[in-house]
DRENPA-3360 file (N, C-alpha, C; in nm, 2 decimals, always signed):
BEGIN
1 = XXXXXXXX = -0.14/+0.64/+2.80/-0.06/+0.68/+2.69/-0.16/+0.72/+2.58 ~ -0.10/+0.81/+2.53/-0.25/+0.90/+2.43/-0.11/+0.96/+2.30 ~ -0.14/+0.95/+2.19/-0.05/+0.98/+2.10/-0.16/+1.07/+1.98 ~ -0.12/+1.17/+1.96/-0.19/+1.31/+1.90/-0.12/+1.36/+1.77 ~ -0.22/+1.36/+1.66/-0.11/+1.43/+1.58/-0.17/+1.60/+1.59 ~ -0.01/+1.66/+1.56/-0.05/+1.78/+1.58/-0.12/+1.89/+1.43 ~ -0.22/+1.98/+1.43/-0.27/+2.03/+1.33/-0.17/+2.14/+1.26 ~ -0.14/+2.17/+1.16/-0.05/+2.30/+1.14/-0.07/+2.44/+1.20;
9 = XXXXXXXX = -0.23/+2.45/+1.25/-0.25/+2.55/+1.33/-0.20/+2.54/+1.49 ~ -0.21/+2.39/+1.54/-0.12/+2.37/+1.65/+0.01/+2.40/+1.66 ~ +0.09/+2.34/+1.57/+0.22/+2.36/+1.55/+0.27/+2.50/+1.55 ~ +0.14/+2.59/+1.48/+0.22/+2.74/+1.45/+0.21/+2.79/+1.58 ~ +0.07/+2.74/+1.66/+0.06/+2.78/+1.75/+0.17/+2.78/+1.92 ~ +0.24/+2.67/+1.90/+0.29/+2.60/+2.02/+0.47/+2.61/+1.98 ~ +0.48/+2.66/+1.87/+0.62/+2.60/+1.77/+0.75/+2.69/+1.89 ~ +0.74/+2.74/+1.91/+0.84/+2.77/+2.04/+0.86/+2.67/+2.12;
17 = XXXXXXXX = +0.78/+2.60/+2.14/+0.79/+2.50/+2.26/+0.85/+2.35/+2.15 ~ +0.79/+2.33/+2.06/+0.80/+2.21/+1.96/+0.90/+2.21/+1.92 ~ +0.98/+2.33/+1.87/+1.12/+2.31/+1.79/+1.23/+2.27/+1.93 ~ +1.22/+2.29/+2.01/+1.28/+2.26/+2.15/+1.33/+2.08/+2.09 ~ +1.21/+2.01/+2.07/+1.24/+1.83/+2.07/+1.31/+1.86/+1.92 ~ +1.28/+1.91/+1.83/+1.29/+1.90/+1.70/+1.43/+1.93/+1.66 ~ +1.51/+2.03/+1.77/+1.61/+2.04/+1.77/+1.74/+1.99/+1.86 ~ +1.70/+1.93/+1.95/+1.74/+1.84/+2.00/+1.81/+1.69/+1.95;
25 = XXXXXXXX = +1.68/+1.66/+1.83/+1.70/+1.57/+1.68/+1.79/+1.55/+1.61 ~ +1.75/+1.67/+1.59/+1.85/+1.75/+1.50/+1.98/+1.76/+1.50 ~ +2.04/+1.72/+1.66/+2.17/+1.78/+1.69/+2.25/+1.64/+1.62 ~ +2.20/+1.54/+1.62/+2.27/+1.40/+1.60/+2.27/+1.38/+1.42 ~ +2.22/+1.48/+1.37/+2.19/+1.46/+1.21/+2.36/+1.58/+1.16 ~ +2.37/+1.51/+1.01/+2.44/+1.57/+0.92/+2.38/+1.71/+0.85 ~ +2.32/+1.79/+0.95/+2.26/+1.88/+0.85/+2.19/+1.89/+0.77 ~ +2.15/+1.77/+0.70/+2.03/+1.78/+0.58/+1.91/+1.91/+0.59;
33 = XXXXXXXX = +1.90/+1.88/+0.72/+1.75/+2.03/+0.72/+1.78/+2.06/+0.89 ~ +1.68/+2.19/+0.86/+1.72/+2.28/+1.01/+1.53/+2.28/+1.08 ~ +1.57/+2.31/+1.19/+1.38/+2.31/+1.23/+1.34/+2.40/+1.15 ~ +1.35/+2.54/+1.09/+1.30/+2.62/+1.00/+1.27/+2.51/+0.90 ~ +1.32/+2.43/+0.86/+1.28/+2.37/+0.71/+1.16/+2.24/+0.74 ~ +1.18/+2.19/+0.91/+1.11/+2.11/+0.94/+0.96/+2.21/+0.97 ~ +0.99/+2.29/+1.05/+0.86/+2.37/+1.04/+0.76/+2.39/+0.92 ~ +0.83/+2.46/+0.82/+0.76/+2.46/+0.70/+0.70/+2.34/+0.63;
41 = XXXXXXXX = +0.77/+2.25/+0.61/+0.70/+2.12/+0.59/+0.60/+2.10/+0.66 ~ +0.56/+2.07/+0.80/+0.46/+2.05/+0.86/+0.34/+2.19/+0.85 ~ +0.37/+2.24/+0.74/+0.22/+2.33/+0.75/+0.15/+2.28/+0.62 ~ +0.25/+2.16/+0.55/+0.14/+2.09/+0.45/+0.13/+1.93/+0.54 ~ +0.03/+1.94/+0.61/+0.05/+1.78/+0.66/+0.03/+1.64/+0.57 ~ +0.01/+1.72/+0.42/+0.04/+1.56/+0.33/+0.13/+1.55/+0.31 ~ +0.22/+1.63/+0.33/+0.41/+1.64/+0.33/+0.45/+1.57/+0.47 ~ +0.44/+1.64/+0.59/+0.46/+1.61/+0.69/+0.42/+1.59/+0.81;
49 = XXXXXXXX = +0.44/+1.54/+0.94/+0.36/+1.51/+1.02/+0.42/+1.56/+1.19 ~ +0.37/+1.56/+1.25/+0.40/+1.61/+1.38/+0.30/+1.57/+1.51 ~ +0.35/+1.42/+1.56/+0.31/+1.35/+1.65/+0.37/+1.35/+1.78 ~ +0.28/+1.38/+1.89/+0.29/+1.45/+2.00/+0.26/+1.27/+2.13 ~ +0.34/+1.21/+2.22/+0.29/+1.12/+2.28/+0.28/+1.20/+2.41 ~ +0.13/+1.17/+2.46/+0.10/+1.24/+2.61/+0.12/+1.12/+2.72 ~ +0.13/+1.15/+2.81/+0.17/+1.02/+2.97/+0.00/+0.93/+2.99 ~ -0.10/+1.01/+2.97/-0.21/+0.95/+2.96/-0.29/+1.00/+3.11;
57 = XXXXXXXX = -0.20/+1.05/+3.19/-0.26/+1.04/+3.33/-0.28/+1.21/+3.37 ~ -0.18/+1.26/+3.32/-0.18/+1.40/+3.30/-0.24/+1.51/+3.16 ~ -0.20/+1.39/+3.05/-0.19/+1.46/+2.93/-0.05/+1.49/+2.95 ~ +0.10/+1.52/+2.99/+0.20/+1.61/+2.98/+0.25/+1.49/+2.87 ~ +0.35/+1.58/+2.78/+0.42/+1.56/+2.68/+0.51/+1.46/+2.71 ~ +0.57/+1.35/+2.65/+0.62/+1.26/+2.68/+0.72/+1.30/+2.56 ~ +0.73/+1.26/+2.44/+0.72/+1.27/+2.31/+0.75/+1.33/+2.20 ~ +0.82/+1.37/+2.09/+0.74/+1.46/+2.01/+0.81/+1.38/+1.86;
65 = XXXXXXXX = +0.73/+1.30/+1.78/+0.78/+1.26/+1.64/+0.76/+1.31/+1.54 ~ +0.85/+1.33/+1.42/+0.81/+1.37/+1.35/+0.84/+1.30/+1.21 ~ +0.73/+1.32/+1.13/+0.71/+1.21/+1.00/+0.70/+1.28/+0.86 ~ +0.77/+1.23/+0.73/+0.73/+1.31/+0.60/+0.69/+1.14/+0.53 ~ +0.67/+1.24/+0.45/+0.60/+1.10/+0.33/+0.73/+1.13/+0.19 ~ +0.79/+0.97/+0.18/+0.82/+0.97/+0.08/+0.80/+0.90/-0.06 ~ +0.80/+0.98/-0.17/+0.72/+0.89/-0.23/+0.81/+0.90/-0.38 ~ +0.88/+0.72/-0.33/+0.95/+0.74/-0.46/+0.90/+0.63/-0.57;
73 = XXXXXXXX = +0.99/+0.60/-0.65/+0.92/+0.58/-0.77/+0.82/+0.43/-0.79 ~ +0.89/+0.35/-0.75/+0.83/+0.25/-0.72/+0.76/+0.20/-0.58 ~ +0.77/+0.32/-0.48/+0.69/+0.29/-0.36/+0.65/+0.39/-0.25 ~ +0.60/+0.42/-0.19/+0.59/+0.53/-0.11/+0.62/+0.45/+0.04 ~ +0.74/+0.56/+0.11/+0.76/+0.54/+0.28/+0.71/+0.62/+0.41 ~ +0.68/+0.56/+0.49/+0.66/+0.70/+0.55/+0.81/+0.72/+0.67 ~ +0.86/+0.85/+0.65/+0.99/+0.85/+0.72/+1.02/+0.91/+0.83 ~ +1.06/+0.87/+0.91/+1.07/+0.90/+1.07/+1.17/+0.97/+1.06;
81 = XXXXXXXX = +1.16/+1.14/+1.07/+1.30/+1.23/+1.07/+1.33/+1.24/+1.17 ~ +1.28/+1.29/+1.30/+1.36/+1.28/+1.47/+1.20/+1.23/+1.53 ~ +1.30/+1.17/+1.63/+1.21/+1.19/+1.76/+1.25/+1.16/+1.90 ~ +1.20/+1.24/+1.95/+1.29/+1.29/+2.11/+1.18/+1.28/+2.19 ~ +1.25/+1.29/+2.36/+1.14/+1.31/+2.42/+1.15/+1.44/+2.48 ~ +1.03/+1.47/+2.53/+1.01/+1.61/+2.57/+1.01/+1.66/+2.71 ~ +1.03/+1.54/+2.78/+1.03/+1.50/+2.93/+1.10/+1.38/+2.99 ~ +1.26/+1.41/+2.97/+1.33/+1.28/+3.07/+1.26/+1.25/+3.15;
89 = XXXXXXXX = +1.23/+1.35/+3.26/+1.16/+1.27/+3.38/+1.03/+1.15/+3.36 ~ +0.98/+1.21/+3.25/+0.84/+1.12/+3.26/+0.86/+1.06/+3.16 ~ +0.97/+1.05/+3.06/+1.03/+0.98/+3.01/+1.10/+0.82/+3.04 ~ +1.16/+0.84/+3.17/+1.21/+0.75/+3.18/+1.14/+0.63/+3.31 ~ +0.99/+0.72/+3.34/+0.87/+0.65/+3.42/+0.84/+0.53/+3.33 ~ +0.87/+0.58/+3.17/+0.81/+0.48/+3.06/+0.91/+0.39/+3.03 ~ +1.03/+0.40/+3.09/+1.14/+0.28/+3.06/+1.21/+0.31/+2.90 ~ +1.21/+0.46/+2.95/+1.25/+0.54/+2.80/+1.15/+0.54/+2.66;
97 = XXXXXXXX = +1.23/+0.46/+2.59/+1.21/+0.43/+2.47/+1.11/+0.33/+2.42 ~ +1.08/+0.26/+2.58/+1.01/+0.11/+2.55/+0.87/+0.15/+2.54 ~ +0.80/+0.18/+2.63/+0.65/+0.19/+2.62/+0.58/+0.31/+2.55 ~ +0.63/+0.40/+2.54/+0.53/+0.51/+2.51/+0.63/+0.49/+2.29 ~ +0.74/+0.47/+2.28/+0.80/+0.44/+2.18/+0.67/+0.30/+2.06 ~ +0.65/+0.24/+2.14/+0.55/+0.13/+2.11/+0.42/+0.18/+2.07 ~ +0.36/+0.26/+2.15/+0.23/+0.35/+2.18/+0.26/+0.40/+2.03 ~ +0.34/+0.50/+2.02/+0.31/+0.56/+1.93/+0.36/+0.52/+1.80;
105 = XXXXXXXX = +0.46/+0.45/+1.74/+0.45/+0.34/+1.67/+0.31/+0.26/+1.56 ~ +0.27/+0.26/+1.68/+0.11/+0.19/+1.69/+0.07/+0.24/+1.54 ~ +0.02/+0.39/+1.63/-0.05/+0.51/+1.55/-0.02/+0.52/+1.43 ~ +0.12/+0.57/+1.43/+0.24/+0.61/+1.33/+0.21/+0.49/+1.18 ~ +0.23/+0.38/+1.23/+0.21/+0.29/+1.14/+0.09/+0.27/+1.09 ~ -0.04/+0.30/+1.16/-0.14/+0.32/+1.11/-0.20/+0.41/+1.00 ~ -0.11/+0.52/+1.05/-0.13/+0.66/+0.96/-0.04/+0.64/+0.84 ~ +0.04/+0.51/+0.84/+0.19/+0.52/+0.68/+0.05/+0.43/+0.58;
113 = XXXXXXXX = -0.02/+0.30/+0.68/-0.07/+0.23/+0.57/-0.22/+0.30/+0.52 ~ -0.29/+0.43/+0.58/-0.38/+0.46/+0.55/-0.36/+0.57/+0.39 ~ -0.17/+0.60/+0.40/-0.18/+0.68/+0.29/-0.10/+0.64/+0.15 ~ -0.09/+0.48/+0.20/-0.05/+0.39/+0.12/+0.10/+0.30/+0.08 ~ +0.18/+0.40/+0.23/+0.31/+0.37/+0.23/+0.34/+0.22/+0.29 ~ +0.40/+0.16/+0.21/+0.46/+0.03/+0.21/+0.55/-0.01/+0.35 ~ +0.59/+0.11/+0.37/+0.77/+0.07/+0.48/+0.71/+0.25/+0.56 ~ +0.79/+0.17/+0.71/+0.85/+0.30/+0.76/+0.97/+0.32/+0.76;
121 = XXXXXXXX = +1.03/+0.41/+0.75/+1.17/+0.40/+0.71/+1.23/+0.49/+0.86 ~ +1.38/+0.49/+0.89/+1.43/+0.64/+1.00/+1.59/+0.61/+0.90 ~ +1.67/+0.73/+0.97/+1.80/+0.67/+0.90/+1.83/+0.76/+1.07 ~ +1.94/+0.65/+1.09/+1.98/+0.71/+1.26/+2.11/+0.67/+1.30 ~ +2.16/+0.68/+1.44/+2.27/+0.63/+1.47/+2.23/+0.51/+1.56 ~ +2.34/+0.43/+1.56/+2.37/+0.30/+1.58/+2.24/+0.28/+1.66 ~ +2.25/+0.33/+1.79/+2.14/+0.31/+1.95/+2.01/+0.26/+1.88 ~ +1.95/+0.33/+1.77/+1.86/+0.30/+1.73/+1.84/+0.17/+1.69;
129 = XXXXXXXX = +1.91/+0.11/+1.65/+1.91/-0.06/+1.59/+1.87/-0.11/+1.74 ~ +1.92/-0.12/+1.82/+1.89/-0.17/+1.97/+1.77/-0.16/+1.99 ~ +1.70/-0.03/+1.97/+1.55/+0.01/+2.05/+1.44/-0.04/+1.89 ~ +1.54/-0.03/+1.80/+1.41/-0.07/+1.71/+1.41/-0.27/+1.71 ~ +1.50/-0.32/+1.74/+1.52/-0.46/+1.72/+1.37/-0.53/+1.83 ~ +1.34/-0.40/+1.92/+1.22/-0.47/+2.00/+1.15/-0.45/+1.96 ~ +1.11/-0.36/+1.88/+0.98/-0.32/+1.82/+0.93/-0.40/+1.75 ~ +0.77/-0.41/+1.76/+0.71/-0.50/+1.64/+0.63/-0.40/+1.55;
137 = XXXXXXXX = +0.56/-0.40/+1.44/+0.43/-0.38/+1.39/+0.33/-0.45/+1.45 ~ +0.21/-0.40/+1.39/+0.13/-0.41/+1.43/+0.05/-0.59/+1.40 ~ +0.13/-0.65/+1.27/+0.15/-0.75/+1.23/+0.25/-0.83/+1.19 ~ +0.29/-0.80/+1.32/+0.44/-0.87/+1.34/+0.59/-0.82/+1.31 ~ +0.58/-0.74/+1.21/+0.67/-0.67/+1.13/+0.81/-0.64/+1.26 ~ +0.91/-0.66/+1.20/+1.02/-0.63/+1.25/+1.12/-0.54/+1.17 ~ +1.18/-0.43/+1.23/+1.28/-0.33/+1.17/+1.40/-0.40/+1.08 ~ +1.44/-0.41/+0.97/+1.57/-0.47/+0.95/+1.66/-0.37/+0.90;
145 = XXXXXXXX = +1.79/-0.38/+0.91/+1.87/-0.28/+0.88/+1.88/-0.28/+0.71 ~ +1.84/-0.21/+0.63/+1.89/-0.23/+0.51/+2.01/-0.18/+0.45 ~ +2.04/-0.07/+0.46/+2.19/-0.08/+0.43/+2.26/+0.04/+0.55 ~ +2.41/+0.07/+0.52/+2.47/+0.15/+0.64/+2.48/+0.28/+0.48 ~ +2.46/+0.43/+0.56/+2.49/+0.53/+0.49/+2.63/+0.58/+0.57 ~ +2.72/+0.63/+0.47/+2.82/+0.70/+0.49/+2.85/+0.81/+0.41 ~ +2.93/+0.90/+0.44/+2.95/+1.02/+0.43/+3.06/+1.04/+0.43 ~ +3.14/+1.14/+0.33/+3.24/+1.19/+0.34/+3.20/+1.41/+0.33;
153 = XXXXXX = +3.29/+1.41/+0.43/+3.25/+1.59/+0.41/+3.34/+1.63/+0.35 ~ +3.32/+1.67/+0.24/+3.44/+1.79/+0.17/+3.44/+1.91/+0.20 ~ +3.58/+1.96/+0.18/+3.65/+2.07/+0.26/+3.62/+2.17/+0.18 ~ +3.63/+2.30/+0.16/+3.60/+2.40/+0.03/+3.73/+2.38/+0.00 ~ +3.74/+2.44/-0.14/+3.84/+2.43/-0.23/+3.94/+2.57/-0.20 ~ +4.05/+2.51/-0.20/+4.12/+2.64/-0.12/+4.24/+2.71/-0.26;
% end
């Protein structure tokens, strides 16, 4: 298991193939941003991030997460916008979510406390509480749910 972040010359380079996971993500979100808007962020990588997990035996794509920095007033987070995998099949060699999810985690969390972020943050649907409740940090750290977001859509005004 080998976890890569990707360069913005990577990204421009491969972005046909990368918005594929990115939009996939995407499909379970309210809209907030579209892969165009995710793209452009990751061509400033102090804005955002674009982490690729490989199987280790092949190199092939397992993976593809992607990370911004937020930095608000009294703390900076680093935030988990999607992450998918890029290969059911080799995907599910890793017991889905569990081993190569861990792997890169790892990294992830490495790269939040090198730029001084306090918390990783994701905002997601339910499934996620389940797959993060196993996760640890790297010092123990466990996911807690901090609060539930809700949404109301308004209609246009007729």
């Amino acid at each position: 298991m080998k976890v890569v972040r990707l360069t913005p010359e990577d990204i421009l380079k491969h972005w046909h193939i990368l918005k594929i996971p990115v939009e996939k993500g995407l499909k379970h979100s309210v809209g907030e941003t579209n892969s165009f808007d995710i793209f452009n962020w990751l061509m400033n990588p102090t804005y955002a991030q674009c982490w690729m997990v490989l199987d280790g035996e092949k190199d092939l794509p397992v993976n593809l997460t992607i990370t911004k920095i937020n930095k608000y007033a009294q703390h900076t987070s680093l935030h988990i916008v999607t992450s998918s995998s890029m290969n059911d099949v080799i995907a599910k060699k890793f017991n889905s979510y569990g081993t190569y999810i861990q792997s890169a985690h790892n990294v992830i969390e490495d790269f939040a406390r090198s730029v001084g972020a306090t918390r990783v943050e994701l905002y997601g649907r339910q499934g996620w509480e389940r797959v993060l409740k196993k996760l640890k940090g790297k010092q123990g750290e466990a996911y807690t749910k901090s609060y539930t977001v809700m949404s109301m859509f308004l209609k246009e005004n007729k």
